[in-house]
C-alpha positions in Angstrom: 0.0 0.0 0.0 2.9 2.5 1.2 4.6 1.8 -2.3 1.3 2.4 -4.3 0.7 5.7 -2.0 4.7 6.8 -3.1 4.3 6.1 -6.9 1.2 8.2 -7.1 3.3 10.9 -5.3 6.1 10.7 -7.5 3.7 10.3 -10.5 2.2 13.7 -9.1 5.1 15.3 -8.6 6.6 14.3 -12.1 3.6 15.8 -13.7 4.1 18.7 -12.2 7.5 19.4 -12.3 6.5 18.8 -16.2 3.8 20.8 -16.9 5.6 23.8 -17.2 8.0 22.8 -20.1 4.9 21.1 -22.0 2.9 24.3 -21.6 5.8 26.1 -23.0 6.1 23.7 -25.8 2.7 23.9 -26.9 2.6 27.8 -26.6 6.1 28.0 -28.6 6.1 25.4 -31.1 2.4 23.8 -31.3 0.7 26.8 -31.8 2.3 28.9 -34.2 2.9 25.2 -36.2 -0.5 24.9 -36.4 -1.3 28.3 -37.2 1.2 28.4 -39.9 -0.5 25.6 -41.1 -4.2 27.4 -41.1 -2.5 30.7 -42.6 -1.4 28.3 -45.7 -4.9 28.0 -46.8 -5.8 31.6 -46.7 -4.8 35.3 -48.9 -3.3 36.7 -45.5 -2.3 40.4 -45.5 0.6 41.3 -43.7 -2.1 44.3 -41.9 -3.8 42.7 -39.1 -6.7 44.9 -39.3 -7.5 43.5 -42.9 -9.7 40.1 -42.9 -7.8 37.2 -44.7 -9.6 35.6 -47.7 -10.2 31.9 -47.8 -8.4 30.5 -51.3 -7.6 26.6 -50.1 -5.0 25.6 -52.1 -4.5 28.1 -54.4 -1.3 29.0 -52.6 0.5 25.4 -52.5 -0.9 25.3 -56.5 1.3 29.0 -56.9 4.3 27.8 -55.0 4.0 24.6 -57.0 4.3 26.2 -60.2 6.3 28.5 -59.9 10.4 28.2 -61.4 11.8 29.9 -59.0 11.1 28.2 -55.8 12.2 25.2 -57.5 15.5 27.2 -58.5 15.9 28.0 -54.6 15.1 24.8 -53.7 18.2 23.2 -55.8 20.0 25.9 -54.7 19.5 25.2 -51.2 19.7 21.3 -51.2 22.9 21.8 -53.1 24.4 24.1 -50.0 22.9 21.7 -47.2 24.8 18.6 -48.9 27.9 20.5 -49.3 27.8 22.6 -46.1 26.8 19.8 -43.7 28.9 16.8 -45.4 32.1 19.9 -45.2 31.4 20.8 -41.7 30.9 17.0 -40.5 34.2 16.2 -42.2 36.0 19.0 -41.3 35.2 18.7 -37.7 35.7 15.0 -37.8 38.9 15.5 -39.2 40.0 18.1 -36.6 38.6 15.8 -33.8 40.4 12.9 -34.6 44.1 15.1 -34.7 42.8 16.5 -31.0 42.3 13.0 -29.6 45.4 12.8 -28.6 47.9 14.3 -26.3 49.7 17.5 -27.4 50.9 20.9 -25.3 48.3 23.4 -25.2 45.9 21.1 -26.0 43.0 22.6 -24.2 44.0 26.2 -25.5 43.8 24.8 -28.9 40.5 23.4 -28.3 39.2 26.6 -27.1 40.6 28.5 -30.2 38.5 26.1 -32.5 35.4 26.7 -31.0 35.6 30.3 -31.5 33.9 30.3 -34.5 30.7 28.6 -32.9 30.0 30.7 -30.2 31.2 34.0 -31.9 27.6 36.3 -33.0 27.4 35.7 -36.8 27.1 39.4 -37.1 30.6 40.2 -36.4 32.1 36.9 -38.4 29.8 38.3 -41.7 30.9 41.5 -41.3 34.6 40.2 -41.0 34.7 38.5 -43.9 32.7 40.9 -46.4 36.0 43.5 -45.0 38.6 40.4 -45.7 36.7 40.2 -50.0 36.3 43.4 -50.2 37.7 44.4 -53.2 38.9 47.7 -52.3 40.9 46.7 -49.4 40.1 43.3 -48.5 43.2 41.3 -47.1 42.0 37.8 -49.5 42.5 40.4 -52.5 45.7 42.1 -51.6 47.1 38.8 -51.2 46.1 37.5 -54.6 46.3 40.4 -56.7 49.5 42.6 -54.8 51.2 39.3 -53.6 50.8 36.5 -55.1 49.3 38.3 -58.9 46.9 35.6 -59.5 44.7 38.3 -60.3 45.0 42.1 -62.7 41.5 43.1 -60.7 40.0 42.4 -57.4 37.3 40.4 -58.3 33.4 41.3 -56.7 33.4 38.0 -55.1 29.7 38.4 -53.3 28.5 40.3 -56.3 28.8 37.1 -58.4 26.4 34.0 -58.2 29.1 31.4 -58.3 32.0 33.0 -56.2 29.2 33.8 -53.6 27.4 30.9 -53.4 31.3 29.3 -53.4 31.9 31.6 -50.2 28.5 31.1 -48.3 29.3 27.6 -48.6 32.9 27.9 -47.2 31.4 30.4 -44.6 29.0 27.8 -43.1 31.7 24.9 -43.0 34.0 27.3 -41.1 31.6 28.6 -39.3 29.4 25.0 -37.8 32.3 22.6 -37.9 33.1 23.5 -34.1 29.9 21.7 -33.5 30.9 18.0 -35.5 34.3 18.6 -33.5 33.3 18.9 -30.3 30.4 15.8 -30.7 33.1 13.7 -31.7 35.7 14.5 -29.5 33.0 13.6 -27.3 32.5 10.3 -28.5 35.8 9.6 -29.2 37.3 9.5 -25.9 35.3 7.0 -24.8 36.5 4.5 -27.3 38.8 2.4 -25.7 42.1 2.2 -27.0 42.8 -1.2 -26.7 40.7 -1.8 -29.7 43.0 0.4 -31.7 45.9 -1.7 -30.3 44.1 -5.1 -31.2 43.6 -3.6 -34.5 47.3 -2.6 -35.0 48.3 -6.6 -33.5 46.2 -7.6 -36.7 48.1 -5.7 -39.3 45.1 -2.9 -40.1 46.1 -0.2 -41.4 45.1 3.2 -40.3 42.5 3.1 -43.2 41.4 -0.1 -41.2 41.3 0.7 -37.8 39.2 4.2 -39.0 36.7 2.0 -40.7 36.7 -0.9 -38.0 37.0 0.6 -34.7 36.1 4.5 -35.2 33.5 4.3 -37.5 30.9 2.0 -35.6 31.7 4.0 -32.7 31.1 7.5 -33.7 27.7 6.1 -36.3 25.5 7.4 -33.7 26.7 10.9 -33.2 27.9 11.0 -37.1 23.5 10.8 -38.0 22.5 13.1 -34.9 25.5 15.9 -36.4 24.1 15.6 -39.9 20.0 15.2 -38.9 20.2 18.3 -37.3 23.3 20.1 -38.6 20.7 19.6 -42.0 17.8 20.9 -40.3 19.5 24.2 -39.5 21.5 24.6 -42.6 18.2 24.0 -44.5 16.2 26.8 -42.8 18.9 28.8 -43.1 19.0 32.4 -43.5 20.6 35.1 -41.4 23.8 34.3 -42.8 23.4 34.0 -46.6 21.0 37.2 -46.0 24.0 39.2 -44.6 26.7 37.9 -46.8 25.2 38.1 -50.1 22.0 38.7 -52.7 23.2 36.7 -55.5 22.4 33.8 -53.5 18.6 33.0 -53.1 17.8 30.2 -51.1 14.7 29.1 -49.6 15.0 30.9 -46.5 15.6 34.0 -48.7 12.9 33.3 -50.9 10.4 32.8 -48.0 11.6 36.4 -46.7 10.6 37.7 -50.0 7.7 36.3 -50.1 6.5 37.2 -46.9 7.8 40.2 -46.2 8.9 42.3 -49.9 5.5 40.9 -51.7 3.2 41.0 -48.6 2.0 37.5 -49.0 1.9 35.5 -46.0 -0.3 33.0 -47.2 2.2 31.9 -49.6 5.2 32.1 -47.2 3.2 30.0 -45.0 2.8 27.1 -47.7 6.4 27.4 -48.5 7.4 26.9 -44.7 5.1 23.9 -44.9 6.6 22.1 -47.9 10.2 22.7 -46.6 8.9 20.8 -43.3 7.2 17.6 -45.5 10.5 17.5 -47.6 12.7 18.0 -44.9 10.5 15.5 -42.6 10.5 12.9 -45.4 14.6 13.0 -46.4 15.0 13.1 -42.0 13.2 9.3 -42.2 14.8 8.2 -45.8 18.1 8.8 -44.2 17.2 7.4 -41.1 16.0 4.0 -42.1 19.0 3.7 -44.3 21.5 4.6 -41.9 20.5 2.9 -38.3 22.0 3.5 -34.5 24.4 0.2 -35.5 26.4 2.4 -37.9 25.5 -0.9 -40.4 24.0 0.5 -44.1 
């Protein structure tokens, strides 16, 4: 009886201790989700005062046909793929030379990070003054220096060099992140393992693919699930930088916000979540906890 009596207690307590966070959740996330959702059926005016017209789904048909969301939309799978798998490799790379012993390891490790917890502002800002082409340091050193250049090129006035340097922004700026998950993980694998490996004649190719690999599978699909997930939403960043480079996050701005169409942004918020949702649960089922294909 006293046991019953105590897990009703705890069970109360539990709930309670609880019931903030979930009421948070639902106010936060729930209800704007689902009122994101309603706006996508409806001709919303940015004006509050104005009443919103009922059209269905006239604005998923608009967004549907329409080139150049599907433009952005290659545009912006094309930067997740190359900024997640770069980040994820970089910091994997950079985690595997820091699992080790060295002098000033620890200072090293907090110079990496930098990047990460810097505000984005300042690192934008820093590297539109290091391509400017006036003074930019990246253009004295390849024109002045090195003359693999006769003019400073525009390099965020152009599609390709700026979608080139948004890309190599984001790696730089989210590998911290990979690195610090799998220096994580990484010292918890045991290093007789490696040792046993070694005894067998792997090579380091081997022991990576043997011993590593398996270990780090885990925290290798979180990085990339939700390294994907931000990069995909992105924005702030490729907004700041550059306007040669319109990706979905960009294109939802516009839509919203220079066209005054909320309905529309709405639906496109809702299609990124179904694609994003549906590739989540493709790569999931392909790539399980066991690190096996």
């Amino acid at each position: 009886m006293q046991i019953k009596t105590r897990e009703k207690s705890d069970s109360k307590l539990a709930w309670t201790l609880l019931l903030p966070s979930i009421f948070l959740l639902l106010l936060l996330v729930a209800y704007p989700m689902v009122s994101n959702v309603q706006i996508s059926f409806f001709d919303q005016p940015v004006n509050a005062r104005l009443s919103a017209t009922l059209v269905g789904l006239e604005n998923y048909k608009d967004i549907l046909t329409d080139v150049e969301f599907f433009k952005s939309l290659g545009i912006t799978i094309l930067y997740t793929v190359l900024a997640v798998g770069g980040s994820t490799a970089v910091g994997l790379a950079v985690a595997l030379f820091f699992n080790r012993p060295f002098k000033f390891r620890k200072t090293a490790r907090s110079l990496i990070i930098l990047s990460y917890v810097t505000p984005s502002i300042s690192l934008v800002f820093a590297w539109k003054y290091m391509f400017n082409n006036g003074y930019g340091i990246v253009n004295f050193l390849g024109g002045d220096v090195l003359h693999l250049f006769d003019k400073a090129p525009l390099w965020f006035d152009n599609p390709v060099s700026s979608f080139i340097l948004v890309v190599l922004f984001a790696i730089w700026r989210y590998f911290p992140y990979a690195f610090i998950s799998f220096l994580a993980i990484l010292q918890t694998v045991d290093n007789t393992l490696y040792e046993a490996a070694e005894i067998d004649g792997a090579s380091l190719w081997d022991k990576f693919k043997i011993v590593t690999l398996p270990a780090i599978m885990p925290v290798l699909l979180t990085v990339v699930t939700l390294r994907s997930i931000w990069l995909f939403y992105m924005f702030t960043d490729v907004y700041l930088l550059t306007n040669k480079v319109n990706i979905l996050g960009i294109y939802l701005y516009q839509t919203a916000f220079a066209f005054n169409d909320l309905g529309k942004a709405s639906s496109i918020s809702v299609i990124l979540f179904i694609i994003l949702f549906i590739a989540i649960m493709i790569a999931r089922k392909r790539v399980n906890l066991n690190g096996n294909g």
